[in-house]
Backbone atoms as SQL, in Angstrom:
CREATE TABLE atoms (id INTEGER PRIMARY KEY, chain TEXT, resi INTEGER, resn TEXT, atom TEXT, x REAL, y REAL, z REAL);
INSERT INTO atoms VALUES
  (1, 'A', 1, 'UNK', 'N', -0.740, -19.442, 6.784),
  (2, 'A', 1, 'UNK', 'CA', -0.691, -18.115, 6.197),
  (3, 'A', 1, 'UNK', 'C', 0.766, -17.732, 5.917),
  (4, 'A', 2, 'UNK', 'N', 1.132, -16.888, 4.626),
  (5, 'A', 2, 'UNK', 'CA', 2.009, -16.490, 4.039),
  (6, 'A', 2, 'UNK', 'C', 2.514, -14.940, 4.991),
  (7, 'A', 3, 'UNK', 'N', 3.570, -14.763, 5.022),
  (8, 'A', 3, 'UNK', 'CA', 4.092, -13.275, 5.036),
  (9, 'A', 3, 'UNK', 'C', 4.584, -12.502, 4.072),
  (10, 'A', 4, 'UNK', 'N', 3.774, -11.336, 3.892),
  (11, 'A', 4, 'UNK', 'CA', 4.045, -10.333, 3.064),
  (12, 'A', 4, 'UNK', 'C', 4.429, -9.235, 3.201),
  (13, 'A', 5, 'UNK', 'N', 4.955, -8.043, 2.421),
  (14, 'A', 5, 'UNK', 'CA', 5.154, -6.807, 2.048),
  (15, 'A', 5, 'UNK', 'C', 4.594, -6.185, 1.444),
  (16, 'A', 6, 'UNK', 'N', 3.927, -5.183, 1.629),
  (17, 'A', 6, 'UNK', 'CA', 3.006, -4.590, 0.661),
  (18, 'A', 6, 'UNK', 'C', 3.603, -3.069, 0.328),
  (19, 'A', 7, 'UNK', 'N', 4.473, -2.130, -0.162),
  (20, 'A', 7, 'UNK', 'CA', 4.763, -0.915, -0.299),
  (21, 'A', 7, 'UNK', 'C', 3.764, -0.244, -1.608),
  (22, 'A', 8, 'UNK', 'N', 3.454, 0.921, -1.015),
  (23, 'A', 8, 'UNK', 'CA', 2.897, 1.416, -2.342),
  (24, 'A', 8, 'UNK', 'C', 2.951, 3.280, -1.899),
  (25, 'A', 9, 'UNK', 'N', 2.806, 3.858, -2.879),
  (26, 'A', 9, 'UNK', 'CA', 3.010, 5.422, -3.170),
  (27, 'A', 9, 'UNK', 'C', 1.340, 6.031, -2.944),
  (28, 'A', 10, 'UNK', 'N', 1.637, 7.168, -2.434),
  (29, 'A', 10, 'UNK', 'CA', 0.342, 7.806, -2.773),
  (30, 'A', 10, 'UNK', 'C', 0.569, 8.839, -3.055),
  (31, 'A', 11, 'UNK', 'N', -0.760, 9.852, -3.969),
  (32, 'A', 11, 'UNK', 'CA', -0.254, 11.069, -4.839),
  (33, 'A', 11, 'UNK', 'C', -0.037, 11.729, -3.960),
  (34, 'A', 12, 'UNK', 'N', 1.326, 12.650, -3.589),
  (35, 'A', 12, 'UNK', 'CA', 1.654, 14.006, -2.902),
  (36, 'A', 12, 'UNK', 'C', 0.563, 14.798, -2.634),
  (37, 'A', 13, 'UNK', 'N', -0.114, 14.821, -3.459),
  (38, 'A', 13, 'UNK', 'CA', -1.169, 16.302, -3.297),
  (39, 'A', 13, 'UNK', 'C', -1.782, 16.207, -2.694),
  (40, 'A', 14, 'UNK', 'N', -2.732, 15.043, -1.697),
  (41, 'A', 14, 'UNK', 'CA', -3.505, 14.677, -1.237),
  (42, 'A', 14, 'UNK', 'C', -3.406, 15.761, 0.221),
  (43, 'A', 15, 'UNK', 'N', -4.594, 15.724, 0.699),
  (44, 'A', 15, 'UNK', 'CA', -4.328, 16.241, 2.340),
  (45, 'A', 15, 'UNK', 'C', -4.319, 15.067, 3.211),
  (46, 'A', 16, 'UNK', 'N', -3.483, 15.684, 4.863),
  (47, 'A', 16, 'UNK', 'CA', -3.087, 14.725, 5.508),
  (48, 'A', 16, 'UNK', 'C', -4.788, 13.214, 5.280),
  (49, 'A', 17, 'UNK', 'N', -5.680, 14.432, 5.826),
  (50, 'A', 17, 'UNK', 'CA', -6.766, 13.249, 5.946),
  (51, 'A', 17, 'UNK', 'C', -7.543, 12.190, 4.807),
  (52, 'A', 18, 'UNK', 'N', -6.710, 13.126, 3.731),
  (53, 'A', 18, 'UNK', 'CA', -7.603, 12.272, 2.595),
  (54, 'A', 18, 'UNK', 'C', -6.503, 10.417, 2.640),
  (55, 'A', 19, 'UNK', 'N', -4.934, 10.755, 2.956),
  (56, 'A', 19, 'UNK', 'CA', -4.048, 10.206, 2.972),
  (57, 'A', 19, 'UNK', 'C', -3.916, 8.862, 4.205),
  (58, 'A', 20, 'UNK', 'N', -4.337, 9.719, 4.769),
  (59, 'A', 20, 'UNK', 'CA', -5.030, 8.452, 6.417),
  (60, 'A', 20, 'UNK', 'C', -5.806, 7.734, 6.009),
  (61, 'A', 21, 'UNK', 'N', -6.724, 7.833, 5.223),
  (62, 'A', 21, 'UNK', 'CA', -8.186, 7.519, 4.456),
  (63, 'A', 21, 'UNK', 'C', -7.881, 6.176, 3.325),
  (64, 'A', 22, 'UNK', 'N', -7.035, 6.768, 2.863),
  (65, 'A', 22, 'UNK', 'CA', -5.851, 5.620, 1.574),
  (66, 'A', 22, 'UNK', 'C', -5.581, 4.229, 2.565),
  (67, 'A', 23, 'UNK', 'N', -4.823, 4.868, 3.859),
  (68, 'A', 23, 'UNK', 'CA', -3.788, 4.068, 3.849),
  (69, 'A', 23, 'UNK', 'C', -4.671, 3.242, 5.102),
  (70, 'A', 24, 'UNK', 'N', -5.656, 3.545, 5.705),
  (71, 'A', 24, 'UNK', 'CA', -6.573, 2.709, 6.460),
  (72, 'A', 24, 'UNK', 'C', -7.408, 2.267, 5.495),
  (73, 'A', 25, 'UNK', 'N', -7.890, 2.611, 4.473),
  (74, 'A', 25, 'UNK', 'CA', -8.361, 1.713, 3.515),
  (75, 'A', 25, 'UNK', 'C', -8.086, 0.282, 2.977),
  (76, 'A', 26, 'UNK', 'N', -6.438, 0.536, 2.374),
  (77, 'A', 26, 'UNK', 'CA', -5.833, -0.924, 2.683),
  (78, 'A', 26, 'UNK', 'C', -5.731, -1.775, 3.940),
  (79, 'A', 27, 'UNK', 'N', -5.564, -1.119, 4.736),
  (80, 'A', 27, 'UNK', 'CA', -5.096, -2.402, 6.232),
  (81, 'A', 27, 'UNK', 'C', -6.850, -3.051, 6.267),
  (82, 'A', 28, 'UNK', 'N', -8.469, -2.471, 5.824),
  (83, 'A', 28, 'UNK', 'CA', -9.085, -2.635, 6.127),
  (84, 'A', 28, 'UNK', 'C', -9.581, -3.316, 5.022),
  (85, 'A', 29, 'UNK', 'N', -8.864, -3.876, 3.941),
  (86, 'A', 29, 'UNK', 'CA', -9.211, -4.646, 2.642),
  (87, 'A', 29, 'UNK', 'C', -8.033, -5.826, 3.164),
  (88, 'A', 30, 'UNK', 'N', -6.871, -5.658, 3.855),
  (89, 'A', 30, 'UNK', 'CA', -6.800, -6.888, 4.452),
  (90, 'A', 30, 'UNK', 'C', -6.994, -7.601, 5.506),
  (91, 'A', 31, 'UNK', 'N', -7.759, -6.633, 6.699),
  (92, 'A', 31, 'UNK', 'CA', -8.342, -7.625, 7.930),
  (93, 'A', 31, 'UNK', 'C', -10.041, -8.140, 7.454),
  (94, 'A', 32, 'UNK', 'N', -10.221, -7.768, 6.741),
  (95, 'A', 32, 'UNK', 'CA', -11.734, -7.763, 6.387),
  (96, 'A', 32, 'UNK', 'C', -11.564, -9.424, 5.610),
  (97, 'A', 33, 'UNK', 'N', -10.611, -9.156, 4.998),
  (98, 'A', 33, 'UNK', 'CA', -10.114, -10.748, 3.666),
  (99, 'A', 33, 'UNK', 'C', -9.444, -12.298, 4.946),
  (100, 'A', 34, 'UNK', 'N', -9.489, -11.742, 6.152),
  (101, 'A', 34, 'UNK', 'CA', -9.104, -12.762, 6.943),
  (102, 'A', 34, 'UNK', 'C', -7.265, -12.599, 7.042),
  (103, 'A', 35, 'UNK', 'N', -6.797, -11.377, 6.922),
  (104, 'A', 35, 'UNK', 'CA', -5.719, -11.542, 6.728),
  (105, 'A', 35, 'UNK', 'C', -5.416, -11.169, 8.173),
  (106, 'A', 36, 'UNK', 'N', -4.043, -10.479, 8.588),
  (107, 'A', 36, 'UNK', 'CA', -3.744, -9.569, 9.850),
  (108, 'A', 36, 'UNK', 'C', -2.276, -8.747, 9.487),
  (109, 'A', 37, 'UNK', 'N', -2.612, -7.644, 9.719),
  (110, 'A', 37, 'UNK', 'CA', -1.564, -6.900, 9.372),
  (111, 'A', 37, 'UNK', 'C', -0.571, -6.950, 10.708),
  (112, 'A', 38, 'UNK', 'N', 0.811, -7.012, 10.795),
  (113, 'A', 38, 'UNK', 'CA', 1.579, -6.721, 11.372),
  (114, 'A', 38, 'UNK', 'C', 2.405, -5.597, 11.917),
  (115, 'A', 39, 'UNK', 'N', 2.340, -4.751, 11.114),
  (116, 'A', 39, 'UNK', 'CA', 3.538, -3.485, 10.983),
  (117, 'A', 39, 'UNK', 'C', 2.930, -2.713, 9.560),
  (118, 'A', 40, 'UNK', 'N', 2.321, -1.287, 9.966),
  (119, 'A', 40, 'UNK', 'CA', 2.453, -0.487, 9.207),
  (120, 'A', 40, 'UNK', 'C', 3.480, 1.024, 9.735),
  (121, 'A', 41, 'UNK', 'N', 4.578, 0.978, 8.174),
  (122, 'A', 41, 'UNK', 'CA', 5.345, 1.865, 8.672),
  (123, 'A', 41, 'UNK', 'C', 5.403, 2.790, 7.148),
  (124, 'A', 42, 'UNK', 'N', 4.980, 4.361, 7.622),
  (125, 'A', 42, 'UNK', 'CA', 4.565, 5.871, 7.298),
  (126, 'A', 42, 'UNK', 'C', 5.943, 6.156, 6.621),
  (127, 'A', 43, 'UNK', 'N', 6.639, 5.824, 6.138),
  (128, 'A', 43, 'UNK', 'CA', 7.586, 6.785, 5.717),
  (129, 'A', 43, 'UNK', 'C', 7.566, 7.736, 5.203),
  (130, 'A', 44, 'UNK', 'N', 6.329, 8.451, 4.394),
  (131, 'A', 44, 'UNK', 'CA', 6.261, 9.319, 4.355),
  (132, 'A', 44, 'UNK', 'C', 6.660, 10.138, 3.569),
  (133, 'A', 45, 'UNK', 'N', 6.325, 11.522, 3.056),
  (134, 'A', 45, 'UNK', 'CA', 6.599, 11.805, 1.406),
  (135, 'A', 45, 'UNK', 'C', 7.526, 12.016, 1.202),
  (136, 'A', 46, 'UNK', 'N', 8.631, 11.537, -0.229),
  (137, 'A', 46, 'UNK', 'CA', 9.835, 11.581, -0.802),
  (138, 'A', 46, 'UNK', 'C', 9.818, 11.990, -2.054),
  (139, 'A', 47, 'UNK', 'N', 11.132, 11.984, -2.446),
  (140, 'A', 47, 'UNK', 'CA', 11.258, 12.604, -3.498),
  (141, 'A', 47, 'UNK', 'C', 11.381, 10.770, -4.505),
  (142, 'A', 48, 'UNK', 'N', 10.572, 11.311, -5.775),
  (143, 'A', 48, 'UNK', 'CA', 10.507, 9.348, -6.303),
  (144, 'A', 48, 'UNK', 'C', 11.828, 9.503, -7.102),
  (145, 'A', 49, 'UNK', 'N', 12.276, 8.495, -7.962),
  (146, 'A', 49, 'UNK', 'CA', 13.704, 8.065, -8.615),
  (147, 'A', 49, 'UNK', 'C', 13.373, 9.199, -10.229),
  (148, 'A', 50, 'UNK', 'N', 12.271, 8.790, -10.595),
  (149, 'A', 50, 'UNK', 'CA', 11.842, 9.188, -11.376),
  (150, 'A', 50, 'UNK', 'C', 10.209, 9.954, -11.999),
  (151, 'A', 51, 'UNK', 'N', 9.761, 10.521, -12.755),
  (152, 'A', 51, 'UNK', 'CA', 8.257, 11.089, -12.600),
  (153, 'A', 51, 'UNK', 'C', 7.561, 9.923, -13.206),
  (154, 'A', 52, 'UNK', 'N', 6.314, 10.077, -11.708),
  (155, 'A', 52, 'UNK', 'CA', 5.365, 8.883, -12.183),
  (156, 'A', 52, 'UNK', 'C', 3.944, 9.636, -12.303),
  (157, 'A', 53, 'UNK', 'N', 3.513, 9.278, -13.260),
  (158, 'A', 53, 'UNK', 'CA', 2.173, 10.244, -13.448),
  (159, 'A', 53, 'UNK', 'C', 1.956, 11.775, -13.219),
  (160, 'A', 54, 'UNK', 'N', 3.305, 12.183, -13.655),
  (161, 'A', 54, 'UNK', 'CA', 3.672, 13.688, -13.280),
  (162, 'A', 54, 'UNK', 'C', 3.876, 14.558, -12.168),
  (163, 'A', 55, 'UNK', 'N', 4.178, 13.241, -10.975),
  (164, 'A', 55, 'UNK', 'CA', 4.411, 13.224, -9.748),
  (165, 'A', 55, 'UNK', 'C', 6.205, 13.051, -9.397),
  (166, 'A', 56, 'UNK', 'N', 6.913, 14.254, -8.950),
  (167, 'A', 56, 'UNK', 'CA', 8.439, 13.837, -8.808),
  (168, 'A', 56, 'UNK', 'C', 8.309, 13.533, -7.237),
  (169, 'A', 57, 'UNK', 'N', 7.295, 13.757, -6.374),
  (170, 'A', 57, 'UNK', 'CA', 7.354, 13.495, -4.578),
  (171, 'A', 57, 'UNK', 'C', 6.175, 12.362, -4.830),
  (172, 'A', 58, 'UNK', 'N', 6.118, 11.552, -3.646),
  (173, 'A', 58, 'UNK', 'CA', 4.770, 10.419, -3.278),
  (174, 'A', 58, 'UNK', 'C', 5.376, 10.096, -1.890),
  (175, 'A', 59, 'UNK', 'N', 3.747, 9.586, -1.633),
  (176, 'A', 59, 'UNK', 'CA', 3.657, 9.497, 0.163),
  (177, 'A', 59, 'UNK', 'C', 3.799, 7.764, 0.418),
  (178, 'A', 60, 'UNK', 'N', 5.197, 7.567, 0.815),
  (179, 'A', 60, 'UNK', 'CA', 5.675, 5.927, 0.971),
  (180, 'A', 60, 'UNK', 'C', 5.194, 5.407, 2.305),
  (181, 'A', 61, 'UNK', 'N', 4.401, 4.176, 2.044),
  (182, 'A', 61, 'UNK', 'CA', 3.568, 3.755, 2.578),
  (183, 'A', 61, 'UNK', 'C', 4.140, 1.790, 2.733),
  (184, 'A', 62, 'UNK', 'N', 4.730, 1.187, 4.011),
  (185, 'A', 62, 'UNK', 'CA', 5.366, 0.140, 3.568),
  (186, 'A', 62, 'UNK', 'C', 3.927, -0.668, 5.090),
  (187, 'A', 63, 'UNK', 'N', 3.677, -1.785, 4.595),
  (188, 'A', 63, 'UNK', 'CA', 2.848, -2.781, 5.226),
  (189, 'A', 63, 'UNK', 'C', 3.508, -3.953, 5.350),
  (190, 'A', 64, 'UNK', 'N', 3.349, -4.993, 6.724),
  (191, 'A', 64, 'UNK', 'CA', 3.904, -6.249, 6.317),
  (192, 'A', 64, 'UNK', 'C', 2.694, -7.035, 7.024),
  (193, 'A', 65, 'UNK', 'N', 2.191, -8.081, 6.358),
  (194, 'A', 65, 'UNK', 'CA', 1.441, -8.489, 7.013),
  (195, 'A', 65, 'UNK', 'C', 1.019, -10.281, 6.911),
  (196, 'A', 66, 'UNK', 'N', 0.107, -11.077, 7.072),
  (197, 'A', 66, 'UNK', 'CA', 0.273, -12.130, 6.981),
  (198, 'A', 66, 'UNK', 'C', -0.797, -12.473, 6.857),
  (199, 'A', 67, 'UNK', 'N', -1.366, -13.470, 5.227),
  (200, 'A', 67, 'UNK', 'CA', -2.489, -13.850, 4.771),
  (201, 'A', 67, 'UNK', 'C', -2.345, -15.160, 3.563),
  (202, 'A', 68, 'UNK', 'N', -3.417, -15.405, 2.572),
  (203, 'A', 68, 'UNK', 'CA', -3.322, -16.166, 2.049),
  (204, 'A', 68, 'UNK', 'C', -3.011, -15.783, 0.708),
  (205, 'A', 69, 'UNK', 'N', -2.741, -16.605, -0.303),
  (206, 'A', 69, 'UNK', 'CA', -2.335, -15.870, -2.047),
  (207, 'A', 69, 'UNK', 'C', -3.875, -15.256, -2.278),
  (208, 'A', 70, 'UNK', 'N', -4.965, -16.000, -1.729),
  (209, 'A', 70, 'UNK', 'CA', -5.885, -15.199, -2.698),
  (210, 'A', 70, 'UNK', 'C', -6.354, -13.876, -2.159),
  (211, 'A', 71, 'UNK', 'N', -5.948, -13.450, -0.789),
  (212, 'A', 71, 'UNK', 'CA', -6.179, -11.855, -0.598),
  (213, 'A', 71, 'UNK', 'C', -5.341, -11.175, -1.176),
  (214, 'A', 72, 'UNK', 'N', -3.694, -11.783, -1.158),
  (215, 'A', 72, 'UNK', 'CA', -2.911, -10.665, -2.374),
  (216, 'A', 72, 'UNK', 'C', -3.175, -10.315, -3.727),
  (217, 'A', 73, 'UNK', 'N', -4.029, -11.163, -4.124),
  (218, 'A', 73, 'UNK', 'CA', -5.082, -10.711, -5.651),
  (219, 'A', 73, 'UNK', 'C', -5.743, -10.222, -5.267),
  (220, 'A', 74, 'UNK', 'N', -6.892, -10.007, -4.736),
  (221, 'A', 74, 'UNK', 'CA', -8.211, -8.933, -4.715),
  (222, 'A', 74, 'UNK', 'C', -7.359, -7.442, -4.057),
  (223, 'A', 75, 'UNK', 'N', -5.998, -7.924, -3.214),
  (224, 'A', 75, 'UNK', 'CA', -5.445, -6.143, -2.386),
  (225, 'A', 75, 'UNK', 'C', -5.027, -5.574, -4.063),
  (226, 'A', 76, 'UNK', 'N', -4.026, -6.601, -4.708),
  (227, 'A', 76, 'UNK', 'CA', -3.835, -5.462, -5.750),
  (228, 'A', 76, 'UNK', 'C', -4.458, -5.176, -6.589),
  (229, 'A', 77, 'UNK', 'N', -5.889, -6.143, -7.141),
  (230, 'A', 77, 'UNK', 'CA', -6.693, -5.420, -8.003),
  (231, 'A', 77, 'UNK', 'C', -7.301, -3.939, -7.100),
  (232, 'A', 78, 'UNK', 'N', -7.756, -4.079, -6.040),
  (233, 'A', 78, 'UNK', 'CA', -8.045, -2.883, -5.347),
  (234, 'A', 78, 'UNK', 'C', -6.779, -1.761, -5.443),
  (235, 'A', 79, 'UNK', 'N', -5.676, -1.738, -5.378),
  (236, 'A', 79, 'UNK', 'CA', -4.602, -1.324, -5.616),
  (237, 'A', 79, 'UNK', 'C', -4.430, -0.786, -6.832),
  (238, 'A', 80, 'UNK', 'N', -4.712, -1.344, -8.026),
  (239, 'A', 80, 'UNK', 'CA', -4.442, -1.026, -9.134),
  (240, 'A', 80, 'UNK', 'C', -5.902, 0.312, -9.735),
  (241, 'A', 81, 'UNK', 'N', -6.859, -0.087, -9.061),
  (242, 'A', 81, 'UNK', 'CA', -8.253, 0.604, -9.051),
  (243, 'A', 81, 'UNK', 'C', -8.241, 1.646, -8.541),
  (244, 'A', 82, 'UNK', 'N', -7.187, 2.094, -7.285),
  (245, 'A', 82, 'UNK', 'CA', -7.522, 3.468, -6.547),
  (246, 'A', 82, 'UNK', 'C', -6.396, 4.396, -7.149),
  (247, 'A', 83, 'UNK', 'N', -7.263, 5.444, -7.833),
  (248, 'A', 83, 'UNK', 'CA', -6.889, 6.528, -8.288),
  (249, 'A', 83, 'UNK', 'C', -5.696, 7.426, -7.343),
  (250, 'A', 84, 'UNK', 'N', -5.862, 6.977, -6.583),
  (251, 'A', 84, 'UNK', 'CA', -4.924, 7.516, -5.391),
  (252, 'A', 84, 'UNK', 'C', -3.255, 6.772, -5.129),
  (253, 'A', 85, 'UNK', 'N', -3.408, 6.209, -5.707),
  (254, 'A', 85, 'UNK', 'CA', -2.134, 4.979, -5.309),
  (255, 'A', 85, 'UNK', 'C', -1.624, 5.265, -6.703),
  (256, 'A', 86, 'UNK', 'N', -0.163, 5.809, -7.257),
  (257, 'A', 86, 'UNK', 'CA', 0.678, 5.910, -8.184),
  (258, 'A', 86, 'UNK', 'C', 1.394, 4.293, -8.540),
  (259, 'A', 87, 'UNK', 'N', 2.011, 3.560, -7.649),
  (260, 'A', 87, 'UNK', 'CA', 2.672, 2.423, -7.505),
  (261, 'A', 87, 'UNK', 'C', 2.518, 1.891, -6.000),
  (262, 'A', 88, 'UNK', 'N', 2.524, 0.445, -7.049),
  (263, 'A', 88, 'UNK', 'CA', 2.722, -0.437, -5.449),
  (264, 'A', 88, 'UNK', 'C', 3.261, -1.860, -5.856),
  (265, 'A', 89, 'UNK', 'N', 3.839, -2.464, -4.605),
  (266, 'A', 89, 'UNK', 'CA', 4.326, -3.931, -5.348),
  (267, 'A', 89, 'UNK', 'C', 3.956, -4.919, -3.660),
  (268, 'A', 90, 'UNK', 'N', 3.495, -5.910, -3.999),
  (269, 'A', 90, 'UNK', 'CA', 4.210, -6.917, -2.970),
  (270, 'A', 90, 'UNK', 'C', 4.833, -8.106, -3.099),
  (271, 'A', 91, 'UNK', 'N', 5.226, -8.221, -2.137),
  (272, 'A', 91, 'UNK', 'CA', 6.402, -9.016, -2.321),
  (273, 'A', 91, 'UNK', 'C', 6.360, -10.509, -0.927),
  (274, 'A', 92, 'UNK', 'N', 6.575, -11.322, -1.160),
  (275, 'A', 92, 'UNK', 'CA', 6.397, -12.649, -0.178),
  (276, 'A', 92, 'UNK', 'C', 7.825, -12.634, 0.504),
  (277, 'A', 93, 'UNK', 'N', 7.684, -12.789, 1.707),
  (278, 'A', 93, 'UNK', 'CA', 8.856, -12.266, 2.707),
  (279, 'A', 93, 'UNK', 'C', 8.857, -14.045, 2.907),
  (280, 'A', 94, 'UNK', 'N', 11.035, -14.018, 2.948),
  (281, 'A', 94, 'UNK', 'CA', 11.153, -15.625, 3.222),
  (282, 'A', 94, 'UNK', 'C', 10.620, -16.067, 4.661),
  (283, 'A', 95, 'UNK', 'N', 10.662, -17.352, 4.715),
  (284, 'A', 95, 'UNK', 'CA', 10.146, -17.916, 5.970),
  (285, 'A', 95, 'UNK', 'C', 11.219, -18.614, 6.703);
């Protein structure tokens, strides 16, 4: 298994619980895929560089965790699908 990074945004507006809901959603699209998450760390809402979907704040959300290439395709098609998630990227952490 590979190590990864997973960061992604969620819309500001959300309430705390809808936002818990997001972000246990993902960790539970990658233990479910055989993966294991390591470290989820909340950073929590900021101000973004620039407006994304008419959003100048989003709720930063950074994951690192460790799985195979084909769960990092089905996390970001799921990723790209939830209306809730503005941006996200991952990234393969060296070994």
């Amino acid at each position: 298994m590979r190590a990864y990074e997973l960061m992604y945004i969620v819309r500001p507006d959300l309430d705390e619980e809808s936002t818990k809901a997001v972000i246990e959603r993902f960790q539970n699209v990658i233990k479910d895929n055989g993966g294991e998450v390591e470290k989820v760390d909340e950073m929590g809402k900021r101000r973004l560089a620039y407006e994304i979907e008419g959003y100048n704040d989003g709720y930063y959300v950074v994951v690192n965790f460790k799985s195979n290439p084909d769960l990092v395709a089905e996390l970001e098609r799921q990723l790209r699908l939830n209306d809730n998630v503005i941006r996200h990227l991952v990234v393969r952490e060296d070994e």
